[in-house]
C-alpha positions as CSV (number, residue, x, y, z in Angstrom):
1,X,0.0,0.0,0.0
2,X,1.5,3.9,-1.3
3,X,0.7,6.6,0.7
4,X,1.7,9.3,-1.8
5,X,0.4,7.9,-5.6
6,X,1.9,10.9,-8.3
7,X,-1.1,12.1,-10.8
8,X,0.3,10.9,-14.4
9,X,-3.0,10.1,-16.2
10,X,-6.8,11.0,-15.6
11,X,-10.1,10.2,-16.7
12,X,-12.9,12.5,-16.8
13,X,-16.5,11.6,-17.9
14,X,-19.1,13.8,-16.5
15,X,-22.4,15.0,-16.6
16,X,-22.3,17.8,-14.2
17,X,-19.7,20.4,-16.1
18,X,-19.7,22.9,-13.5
19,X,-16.2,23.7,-12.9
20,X,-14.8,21.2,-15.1
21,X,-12.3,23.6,-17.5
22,X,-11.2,25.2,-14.6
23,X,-10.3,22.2,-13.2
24,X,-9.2,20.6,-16.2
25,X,-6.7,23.6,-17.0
26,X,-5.0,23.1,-13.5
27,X,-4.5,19.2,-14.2
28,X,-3.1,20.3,-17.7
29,X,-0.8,22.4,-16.1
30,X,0.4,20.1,-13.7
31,X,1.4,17.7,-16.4
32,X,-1.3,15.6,-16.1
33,X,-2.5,13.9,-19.1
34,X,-6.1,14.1,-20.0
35,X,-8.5,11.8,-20.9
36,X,-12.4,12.1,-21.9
37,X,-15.3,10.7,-23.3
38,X,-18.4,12.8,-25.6
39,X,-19.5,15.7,-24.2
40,X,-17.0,16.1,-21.5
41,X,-14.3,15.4,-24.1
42,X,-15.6,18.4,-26.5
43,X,-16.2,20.9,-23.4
44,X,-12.4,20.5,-22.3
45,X,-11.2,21.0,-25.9
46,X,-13.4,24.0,-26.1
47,X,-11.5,25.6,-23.1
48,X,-8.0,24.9,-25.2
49,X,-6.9,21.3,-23.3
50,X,-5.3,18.9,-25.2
51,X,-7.8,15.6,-24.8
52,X,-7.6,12.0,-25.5
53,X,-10.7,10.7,-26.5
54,X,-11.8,7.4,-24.9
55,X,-11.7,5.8,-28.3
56,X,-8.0,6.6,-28.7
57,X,-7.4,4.3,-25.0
58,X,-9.3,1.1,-26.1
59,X,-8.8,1.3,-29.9
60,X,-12.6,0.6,-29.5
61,X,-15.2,3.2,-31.2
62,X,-18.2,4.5,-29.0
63,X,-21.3,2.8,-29.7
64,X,-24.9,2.4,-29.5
65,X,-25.9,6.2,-29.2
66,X,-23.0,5.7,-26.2
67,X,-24.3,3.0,-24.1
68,X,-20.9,1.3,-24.9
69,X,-17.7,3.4,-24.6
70,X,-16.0,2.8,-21.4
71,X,-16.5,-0.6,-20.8
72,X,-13.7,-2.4,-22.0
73,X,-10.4,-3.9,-20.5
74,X,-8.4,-1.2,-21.4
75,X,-9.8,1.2,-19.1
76,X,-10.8,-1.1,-16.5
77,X,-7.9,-2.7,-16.1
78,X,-6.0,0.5,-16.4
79,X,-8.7,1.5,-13.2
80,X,-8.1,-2.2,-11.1
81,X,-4.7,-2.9,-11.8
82,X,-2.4,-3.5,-8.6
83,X,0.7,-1.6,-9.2
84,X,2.1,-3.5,-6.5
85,X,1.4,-6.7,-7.9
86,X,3.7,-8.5,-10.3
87,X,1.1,-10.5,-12.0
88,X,-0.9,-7.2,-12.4
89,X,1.4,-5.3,-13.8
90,X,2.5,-8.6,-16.4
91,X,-0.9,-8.6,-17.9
92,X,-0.8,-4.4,-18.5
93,X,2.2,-4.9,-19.9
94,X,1.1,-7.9,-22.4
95,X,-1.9,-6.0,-23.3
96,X,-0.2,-2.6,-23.4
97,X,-3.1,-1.0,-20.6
98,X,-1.8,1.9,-19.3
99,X,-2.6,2.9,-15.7
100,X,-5.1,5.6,-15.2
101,X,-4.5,7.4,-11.5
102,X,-7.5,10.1,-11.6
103,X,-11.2,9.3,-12.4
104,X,-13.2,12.4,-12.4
105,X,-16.6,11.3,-12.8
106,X,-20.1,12.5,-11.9
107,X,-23.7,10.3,-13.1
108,X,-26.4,10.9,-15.3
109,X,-29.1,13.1,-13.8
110,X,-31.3,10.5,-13.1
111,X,-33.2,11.7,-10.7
112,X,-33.4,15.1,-12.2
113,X,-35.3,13.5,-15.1
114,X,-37.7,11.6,-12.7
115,X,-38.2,14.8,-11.1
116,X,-39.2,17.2,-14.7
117,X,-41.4,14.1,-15.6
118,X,-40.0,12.4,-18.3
119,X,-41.6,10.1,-20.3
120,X,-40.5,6.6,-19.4
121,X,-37.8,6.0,-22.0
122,X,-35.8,9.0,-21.3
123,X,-35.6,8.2,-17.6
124,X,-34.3,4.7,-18.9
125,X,-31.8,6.4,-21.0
126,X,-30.4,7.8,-17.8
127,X,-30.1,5.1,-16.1
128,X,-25.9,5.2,-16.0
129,X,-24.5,1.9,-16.5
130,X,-20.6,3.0,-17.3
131,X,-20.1,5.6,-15.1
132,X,-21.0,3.6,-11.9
133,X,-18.7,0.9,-13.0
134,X,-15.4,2.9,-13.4
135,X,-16.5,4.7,-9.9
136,X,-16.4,1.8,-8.2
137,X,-13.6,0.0,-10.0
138,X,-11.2,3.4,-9.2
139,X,-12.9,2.9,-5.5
140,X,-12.3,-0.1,-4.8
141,X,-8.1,0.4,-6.2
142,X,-8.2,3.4,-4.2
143,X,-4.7,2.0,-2.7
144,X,-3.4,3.2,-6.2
145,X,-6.8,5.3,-7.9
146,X,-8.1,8.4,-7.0
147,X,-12.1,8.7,-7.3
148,X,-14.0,12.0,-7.4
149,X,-17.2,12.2,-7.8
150,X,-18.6,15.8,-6.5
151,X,-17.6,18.7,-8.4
152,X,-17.6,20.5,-4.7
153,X,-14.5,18.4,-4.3
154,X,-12.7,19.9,-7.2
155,X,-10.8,22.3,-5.2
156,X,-9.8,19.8,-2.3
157,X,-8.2,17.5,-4.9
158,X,-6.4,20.3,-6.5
159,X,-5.3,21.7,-3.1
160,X,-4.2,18.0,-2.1
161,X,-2.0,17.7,-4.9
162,X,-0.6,21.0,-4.6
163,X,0.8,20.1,-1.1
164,X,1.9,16.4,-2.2
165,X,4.0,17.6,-5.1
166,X,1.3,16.5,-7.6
167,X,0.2,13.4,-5.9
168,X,-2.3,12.3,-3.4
169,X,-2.7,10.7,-0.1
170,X,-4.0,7.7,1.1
171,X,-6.5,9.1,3.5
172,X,-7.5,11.4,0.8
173,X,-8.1,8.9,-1.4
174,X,-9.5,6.9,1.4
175,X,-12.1,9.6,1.9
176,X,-12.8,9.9,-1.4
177,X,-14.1,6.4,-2.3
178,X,-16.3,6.4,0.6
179,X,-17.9,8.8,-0.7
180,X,-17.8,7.6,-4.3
181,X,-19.6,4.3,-2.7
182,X,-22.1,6.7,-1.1
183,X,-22.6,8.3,-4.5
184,X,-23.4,5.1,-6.4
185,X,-25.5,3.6,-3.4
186,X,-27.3,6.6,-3.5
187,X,-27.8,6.8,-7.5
188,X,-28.9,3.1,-7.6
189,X,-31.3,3.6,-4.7
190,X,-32.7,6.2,-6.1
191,X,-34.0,3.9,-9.2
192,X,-35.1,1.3,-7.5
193,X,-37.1,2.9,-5.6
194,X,-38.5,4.6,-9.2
195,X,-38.4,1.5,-10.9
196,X,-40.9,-0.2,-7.5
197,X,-42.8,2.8,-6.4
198,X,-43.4,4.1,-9.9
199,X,-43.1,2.2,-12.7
200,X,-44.1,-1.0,-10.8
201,X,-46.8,1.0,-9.0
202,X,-46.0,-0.7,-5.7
203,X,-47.1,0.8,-2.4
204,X,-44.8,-1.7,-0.1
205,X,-41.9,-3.1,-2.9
206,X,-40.3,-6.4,-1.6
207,X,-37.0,-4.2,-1.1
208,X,-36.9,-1.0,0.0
209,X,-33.0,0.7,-0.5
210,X,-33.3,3.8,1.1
211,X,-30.3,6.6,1.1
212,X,-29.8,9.8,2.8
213,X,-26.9,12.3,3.6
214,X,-26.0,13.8,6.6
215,X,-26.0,17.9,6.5
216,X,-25.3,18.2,10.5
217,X,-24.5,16.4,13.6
218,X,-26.6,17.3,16.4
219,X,-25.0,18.2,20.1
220,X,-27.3,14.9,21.6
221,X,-30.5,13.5,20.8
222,X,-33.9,13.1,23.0
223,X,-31.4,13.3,26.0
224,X,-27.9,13.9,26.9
225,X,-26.4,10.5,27.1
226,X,-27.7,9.7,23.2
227,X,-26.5,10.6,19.9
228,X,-28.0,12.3,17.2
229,X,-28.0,13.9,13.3
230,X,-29.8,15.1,10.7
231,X,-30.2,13.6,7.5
232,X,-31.8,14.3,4.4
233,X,-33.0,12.0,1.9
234,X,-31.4,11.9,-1.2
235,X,-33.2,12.8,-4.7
236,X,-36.0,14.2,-5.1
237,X,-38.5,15.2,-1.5
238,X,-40.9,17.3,0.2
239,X,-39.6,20.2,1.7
240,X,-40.1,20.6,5.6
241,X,-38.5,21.7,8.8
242,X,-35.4,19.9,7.8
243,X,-35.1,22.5,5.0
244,X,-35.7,25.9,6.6
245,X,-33.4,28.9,6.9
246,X,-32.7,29.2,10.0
247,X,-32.0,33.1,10.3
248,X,-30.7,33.4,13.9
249,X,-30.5,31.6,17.4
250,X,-28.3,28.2,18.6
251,X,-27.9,25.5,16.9
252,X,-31.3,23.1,16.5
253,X,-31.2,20.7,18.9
254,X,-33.0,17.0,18.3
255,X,-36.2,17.8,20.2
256,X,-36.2,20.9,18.5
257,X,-36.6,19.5,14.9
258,X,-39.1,16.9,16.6
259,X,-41.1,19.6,18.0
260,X,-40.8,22.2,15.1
261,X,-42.0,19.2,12.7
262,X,-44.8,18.6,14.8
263,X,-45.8,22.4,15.0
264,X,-45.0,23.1,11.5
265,X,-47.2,19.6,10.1
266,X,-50.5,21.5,12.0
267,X,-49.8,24.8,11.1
268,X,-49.8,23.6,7.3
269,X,-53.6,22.2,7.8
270,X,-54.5,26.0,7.8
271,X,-52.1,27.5,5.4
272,X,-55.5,28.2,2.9
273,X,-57.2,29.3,5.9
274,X,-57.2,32.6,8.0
275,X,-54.2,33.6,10.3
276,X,-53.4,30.8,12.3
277,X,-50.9,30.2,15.4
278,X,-49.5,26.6,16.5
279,X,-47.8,26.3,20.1
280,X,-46.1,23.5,20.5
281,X,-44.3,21.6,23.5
282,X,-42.7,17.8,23.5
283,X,-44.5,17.5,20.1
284,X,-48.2,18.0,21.5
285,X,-50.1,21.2,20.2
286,X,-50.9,23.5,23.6
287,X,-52.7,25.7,22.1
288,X,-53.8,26.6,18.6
289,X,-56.4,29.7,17.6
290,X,-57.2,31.9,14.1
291,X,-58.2,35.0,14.1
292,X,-57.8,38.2,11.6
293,X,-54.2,38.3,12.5
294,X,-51.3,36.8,14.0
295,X,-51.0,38.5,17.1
296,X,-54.6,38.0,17.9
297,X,-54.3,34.3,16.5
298,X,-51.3,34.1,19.1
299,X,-52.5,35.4,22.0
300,X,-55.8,33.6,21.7
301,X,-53.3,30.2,21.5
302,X,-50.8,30.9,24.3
303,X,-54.3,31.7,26.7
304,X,-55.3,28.3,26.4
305,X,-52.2,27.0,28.0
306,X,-49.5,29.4,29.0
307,X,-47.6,27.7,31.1
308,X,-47.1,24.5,28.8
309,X,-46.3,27.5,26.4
310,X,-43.5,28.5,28.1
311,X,-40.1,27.1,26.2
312,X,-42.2,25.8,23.5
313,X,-42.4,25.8,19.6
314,X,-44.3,28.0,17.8
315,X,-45.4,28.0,14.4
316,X,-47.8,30.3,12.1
317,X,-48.9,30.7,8.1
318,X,-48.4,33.9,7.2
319,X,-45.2,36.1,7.2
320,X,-44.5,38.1,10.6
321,X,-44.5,41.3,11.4
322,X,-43.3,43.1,14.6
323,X,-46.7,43.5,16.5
324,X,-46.8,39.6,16.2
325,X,-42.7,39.1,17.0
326,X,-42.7,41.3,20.1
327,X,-45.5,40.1,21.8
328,X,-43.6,36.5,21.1
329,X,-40.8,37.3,22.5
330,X,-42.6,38.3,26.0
331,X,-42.0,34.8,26.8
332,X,-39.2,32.3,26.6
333,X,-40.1,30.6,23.4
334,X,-37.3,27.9,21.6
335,X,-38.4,28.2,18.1
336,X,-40.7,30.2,15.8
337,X,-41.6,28.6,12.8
338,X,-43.2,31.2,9.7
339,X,-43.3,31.6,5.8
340,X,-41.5,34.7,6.1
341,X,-40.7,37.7,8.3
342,X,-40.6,41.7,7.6
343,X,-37.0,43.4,8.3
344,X,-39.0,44.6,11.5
345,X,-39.9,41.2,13.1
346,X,-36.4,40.0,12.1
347,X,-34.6,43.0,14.2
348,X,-36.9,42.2,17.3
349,X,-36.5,38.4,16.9
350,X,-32.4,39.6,17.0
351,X,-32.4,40.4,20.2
352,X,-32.8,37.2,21.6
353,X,-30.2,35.7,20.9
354,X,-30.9,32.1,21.9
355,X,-34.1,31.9,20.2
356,X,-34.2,30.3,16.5
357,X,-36.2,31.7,13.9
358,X,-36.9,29.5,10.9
359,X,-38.0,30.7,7.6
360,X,-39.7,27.7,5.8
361,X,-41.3,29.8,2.6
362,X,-44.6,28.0,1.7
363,X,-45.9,25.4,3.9
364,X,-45.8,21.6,3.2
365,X,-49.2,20.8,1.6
366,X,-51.0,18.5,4.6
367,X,-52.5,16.1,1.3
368,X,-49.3,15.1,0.0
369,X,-48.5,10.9,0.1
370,X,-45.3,10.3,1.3
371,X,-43.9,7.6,4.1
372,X,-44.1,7.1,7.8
373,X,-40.3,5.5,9.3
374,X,-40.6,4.0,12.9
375,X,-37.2,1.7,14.1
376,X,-38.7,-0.9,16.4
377,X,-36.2,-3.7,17.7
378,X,-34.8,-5.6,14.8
379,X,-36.8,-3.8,12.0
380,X,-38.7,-0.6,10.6
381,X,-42.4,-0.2,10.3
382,X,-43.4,1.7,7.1
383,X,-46.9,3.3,6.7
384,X,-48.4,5.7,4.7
385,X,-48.1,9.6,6.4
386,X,-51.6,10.4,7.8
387,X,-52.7,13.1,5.0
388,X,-56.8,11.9,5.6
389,X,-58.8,15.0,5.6
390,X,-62.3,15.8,5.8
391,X,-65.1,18.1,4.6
392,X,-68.2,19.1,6.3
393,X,-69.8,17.1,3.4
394,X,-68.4,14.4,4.2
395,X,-69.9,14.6,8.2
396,X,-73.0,12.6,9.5
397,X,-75.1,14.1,12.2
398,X,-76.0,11.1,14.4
399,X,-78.3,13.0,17.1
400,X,-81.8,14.3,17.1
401,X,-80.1,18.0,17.6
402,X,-78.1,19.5,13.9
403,X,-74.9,21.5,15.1
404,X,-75.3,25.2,14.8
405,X,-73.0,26.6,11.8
406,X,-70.8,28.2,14.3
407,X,-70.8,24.5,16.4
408,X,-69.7,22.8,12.8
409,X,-66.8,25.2,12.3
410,X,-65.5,24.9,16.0
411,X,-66.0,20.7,15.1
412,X,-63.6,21.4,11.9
413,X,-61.3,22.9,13.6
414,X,-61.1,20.7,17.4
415,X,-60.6,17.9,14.3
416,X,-57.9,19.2,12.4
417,X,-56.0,19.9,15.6
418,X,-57.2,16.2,17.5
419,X,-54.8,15.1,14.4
420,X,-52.1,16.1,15.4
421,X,-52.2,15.2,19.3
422,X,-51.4,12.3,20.8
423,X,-53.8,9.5,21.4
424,X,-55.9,9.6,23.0
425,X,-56.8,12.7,22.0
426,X,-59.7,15.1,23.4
427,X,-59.2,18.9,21.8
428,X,-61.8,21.1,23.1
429,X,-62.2,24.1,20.9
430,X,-64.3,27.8,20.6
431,X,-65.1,30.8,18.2
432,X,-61.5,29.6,16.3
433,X,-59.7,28.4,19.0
434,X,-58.2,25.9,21.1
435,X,-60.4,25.5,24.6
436,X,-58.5,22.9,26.2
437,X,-56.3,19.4,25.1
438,X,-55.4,16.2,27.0
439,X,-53.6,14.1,25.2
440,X,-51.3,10.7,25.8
441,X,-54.0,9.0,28.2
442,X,-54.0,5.5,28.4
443,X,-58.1,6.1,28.5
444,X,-60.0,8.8,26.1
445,X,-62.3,9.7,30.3
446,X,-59.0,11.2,31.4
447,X,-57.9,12.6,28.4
448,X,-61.5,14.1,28.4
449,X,-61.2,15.3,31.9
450,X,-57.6,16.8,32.1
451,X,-58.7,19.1,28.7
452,X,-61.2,20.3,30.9
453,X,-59.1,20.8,33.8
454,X,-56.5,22.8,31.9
455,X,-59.8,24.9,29.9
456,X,-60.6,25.9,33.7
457,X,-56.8,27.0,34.7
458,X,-56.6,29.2,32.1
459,X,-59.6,30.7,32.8
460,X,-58.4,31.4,36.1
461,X,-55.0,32.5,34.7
462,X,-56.7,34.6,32.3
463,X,-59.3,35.9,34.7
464,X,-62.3,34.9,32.7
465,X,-65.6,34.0,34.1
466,X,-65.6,30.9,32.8
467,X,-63.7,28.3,31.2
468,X,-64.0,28.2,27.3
469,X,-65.3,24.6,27.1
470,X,-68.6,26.3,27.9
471,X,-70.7,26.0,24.6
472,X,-67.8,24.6,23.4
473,X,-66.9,21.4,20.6
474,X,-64.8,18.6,21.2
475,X,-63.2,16.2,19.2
476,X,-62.1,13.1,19.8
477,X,-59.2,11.2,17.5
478,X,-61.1,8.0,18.0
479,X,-64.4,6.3,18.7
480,X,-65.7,6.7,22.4
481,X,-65.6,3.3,23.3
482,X,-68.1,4.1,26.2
483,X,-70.6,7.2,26.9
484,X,-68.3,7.8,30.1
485,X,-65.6,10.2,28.0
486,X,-68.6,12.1,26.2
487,X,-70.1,12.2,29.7
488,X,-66.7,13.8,30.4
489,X,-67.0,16.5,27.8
490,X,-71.0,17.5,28.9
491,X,-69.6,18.2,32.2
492,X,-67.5,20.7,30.5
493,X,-69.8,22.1,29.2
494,X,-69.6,21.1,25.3
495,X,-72.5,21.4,23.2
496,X,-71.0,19.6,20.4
497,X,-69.2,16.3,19.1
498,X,-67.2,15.2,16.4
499,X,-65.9,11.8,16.2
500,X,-65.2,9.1,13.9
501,X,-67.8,6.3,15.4
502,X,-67.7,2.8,14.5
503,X,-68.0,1.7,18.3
504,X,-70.2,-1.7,19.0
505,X,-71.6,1.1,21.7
506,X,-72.1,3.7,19.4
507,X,-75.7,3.5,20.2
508,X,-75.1,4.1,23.9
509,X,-72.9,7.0,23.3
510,X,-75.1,8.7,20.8
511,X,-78.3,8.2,23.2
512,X,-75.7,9.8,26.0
513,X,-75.5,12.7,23.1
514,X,-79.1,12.7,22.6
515,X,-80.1,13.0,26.4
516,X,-77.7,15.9,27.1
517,X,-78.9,17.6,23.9
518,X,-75.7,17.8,22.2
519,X,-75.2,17.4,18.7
520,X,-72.9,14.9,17.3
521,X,-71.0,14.4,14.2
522,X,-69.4,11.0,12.9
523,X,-66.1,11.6,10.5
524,X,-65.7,7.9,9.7
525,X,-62.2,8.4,9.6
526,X,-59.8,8.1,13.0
527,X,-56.4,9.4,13.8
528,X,-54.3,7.8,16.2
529,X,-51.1,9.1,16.7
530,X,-48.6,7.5,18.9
């Protein structure tokens, strides 16, 4: 094994030009002799570098529109050969292969093509076949080969072999085919996963290669003791929390994205709806309100719980301005989560220091598909993400009493929130707002009863007459399995109910609803989140 391997001879093939005649030049003028294939070939030529085409190496023309150029002994041996090894170099030498030290090569845009939607025999077309195999075969000799693969790495390989004398190291060249294999485990994960979610049409495919890179490695994770990062999934994705400017404030922590995802996922319900505030704390909304504008939206949300509101999350859907950002910062608040913010809102936001502002620009559309990752021991479970919404059309009234128009909006809304609450969920909610919310019972009765509790703290807080679960709806993320939790909700002071029914005691529970003169609505649709 040669630590220091001199740059005689290099190969460059790539689809991504940016960069390359620069780069090419500064080879050149190190005495390094080039070599190229199509396109690359004629855009090195063009910026006045003498180029050997491919061709000219394997005495072999290009064929079949391309497909075939690179594939032959002559430049994979030249790519594999062991200069170290006797019986290596024998066979260049019988079949006069010369040894290539430098592969500069980049992959078709495969997923780019997916992603313009391409009709299917142009996303076949770039499908690379060639320039994953000489990645790999300069990879794997990466003892004697070097392999890049990211024009971002252009001036790191220039800068190593201006302080080896023209040569490179083995821990550069170490470095670089890990992340060569990376590159090509990441391209050919990318079309299986078009070739089985897309062109096979399958939900679940009987392999599922998944790759992602890692932009940042987090302080800890849920607690001290545990490691943590971020990663992003490579090729095409929905944007989220994971890609937000962060303007401002320390460094995310793990419970940070957890919590800004969660407060960010509700907010996006609303972002066709009127101004809407989401506080969030250890991933459970605390209070959520619209109104005309933010800051009425916000202080409407942090009076339904302000003490769980305290260090939270918050998140809106509509830009800031400073009205909203100063009466946010009256509290100690971890993250604030918006489309955008007005030079005013950013200067008040800047004076504290600790607090993170993210700018997302437009919200993640709550109806996309997508997929649901959970580790459990020895495996994954994979679902579909929870994008079920429903209309007002699609509601049954199952009680003698109709809701009033104002008791079928609050139902809409304590719904759209119970969604995003832990099970078992209970959201009580009023004129646009957020009442009261228990979530993460073992039973939906307690869950019922602490929502009420905490409707009549802040009411006490807040110095109200009366808790806002009077004349209020509730929601409920699943069935009641007994009248007792509704029972729960009357006592409140609700005058309205939404859940999805489909109890074997629905009958029970509605003739609870019917005796208290409430009126109920059945979604037919649940929404467990655990």
């Amino acid at each position: 094994m040669t630590e220091n391997i001199k740059i005689k001879r290099a190969l460059l093939s790539v689809s991504d030009k940016s960069g390359l005649a620069d780069l090419g030049k500064q080879l050149a003028a190190m005495g390094v002799a080039l070599i190229s294939t199509g396109g690359t070939a004629k855009a090195l030529r063009e910026a006045g570098l003498e180029v050997a085409d491919i061709s000219d190496v394997t005495q072999f023309p290009e064929m079949m529109d391309g497909r075939v150029k690179t594939l032959h002994p002559k430049v994979h041996g030249g790519l594999l050969a062991r200069r170290d090894d006797a019986g290596h170099v024998a066979s260049m030498e019988e079949h006069d292969i010369a040894g290539i030290d430098l592969v500069i090569v980049n992959l078709y845009p495969f997923a780019q093509t997916v992603a313009k939607g391409a009709e299917r025999d142009e996303i076949i077309e770039n499908i690379d076949i060639g320039g994953p195999s000489m990645v790999r075969s300069a990879a794997k000799n990466h003892d004697f080969v070097t392999i890049v693969t990211d024009p971002s790495d252009y001036q790191t390989l220039l800068a190593e072999l201006q302080q080896n004398d023209g040569g490179t190291s083995l821990a550069f060249r170490k470095n670089m085919a890990a992340k060569a294999f990376a590159a090509t485990a990441s391209y050919d994960s990318m079309i299986a996963q078009w070739f089985g979610f897309a062109d096979q049409g399958k939900m679940f495919p009987d392999t599922l290669p998944l790759t992602m890179s890692r932009p940042v490695e987090l302080r800890y994770g849920e607690n001290p003791h545990q490691s943590a990062a971020l990663y992003l999934p490579d090729g095409p994705s929905a944007s989220g929390i994971a890609q937000a400017e962060q303007l401002q404030g320390k460094a995310l922590s793990y419970n940070n994205y957890n919590d800004a995802d969660a407060a960010l996922e509700l907010v996006s319900e609303f972002r066709d709806g009127p101004p809407t505030v989401v506080i969030v704390k250890h991933a459970n909304p605390c209070g959520v309100a619209s109104a005309d504008n933010i800051l009425d939206a916000y202080k409407a949300a942090l009076a339904c719980d302000s003490v769980s509101a305290f260090g939270g999350i918050i998140a809106v859907n509509r830009p800031l301005d400073g009205p909203a950002a100063e009466a946010m910062t009256g509290i100690f608040t971890e993250v604030v989560c918006a489309p955008g913010a007005n030079e005013e809102a950013k200067a008040i936001f800047a004076k504290k220091k600790n607090l993170r502002l993210l700018l997302t620009g437009e919200l993640p559309d709550p109806a996309r598909t997508g997929m649901g990752f959970k580790s459990i021991a020895g495996g994954f479970l994979l679902q579909s993400r929870d994008n079920g919404q429903i209309s007002q059309t699609d509601l049954k009234c199952v009680t003698r009493r109709q809701p009033t128009e104002q008791e079928m909006a609050d139902c809409l809304f304590a719904w759209t929130v119970a969604k995003h609450v832990k099970s078992n969920a209970i959201v009580y909610a009023k004129d646009g707002s957020t009442a009261g919310v228990g979530a993460g019972q073992m039973n939906r009765l307690e869950s019922a009863r602490i929502a009420a509790w905490k409707a009549k703290d802040a009411a006490e807080k807040a110095g109200w007459n009366e808790a806002r679960t009077i004349g209020s709806a509730v929601a409920s993320d699943a069935f009641f399995p007994f009248a007792d939790g509704l029972l729960a909700a009357v006592e409140a002071g609700a005058t309205a109910v939404i859940q999805p029914g489909g109890s074997i005691r629905d009958d029970e529970v509605i003739a609870a609803a019917d005796e208290a003169g409430l009126a109920m609505l059945f979604t037919g649709m649940r929404h467990f989140r655990h």
